[in-house]
N, C-alpha and C positions, 0 to 999 in steps of 0.2 A: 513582523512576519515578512519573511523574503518573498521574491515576486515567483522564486521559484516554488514554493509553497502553492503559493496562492496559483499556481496555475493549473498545480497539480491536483489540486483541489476543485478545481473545474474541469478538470478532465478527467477525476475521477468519480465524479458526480455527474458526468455526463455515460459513463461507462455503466453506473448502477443503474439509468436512466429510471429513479424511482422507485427503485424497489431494496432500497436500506441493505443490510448484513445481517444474518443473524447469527451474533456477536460483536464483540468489540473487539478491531485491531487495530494498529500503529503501524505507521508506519517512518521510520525513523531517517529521514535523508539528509545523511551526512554532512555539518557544516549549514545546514539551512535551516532546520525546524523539525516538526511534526506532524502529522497527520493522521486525526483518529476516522474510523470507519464504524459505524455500527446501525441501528436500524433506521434511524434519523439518515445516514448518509455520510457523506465526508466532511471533516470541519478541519481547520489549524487546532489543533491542540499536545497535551502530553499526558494526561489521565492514563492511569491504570488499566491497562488492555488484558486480554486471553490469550491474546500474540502479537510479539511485534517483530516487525521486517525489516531490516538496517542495508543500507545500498549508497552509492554515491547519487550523486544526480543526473549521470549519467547514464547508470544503470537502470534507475526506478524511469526515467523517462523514456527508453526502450522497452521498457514491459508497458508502461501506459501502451505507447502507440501501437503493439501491438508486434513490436521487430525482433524482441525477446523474450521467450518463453521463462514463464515463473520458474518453473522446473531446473531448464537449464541455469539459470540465473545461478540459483542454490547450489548444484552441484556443483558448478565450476567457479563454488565461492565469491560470486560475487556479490550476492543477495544471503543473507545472514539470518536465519529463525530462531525465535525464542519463545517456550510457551506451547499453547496447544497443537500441535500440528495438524489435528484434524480441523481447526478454523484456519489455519494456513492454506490447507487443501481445497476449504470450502469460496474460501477468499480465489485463488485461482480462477474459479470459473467464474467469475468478472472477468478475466482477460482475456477467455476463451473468445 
């Protein structure tokens, strides 16, 4: 597992602070690994999701900190959806 995995994975369990997904998503960053999210929280992994979210690491680490908006991301293609979109939506409001 890359170190950028793993941080993202702390700081996006520090985002849910506790209170899991309801669902499973991935999150797919580019060149590094995986990231599933579901009621449990964030882990490394690549299991079968509802959605997953595909971005560089530059990109998913701007939506961590909070400098880019999920929304935006998507539209201006730099953040990638596959799958439910209504758990994509729901996933959002972690970032809020």
């Amino acid at each position: 597992m890359s170190d950028i995995v793993t941080a993202a994975v702390e700081a996006l369990n520090a985002k849910l602070d506790g209170r899991g997904f309801d669902g499973v998503a991935k999150f797919v960053i580019e060149g590094e690994g995986s990231i599933l999210v579901d009621a449990n929280g964030a882990r490394a992994g690549d299991e079968a999701a509802d959605v997953t979210l595909t971005a560089d690491s530059g990109t998913f680490r701007q939506i961590i900190e909070g400098s880019l908006n999920p929304t935006s991301a998507f539209m201006s293609g730099r953040l990638s959806i596959d799958g439910d979109m209504g758990a994509a939506m729901r996933l959002g409001g972690v970032f809020s």
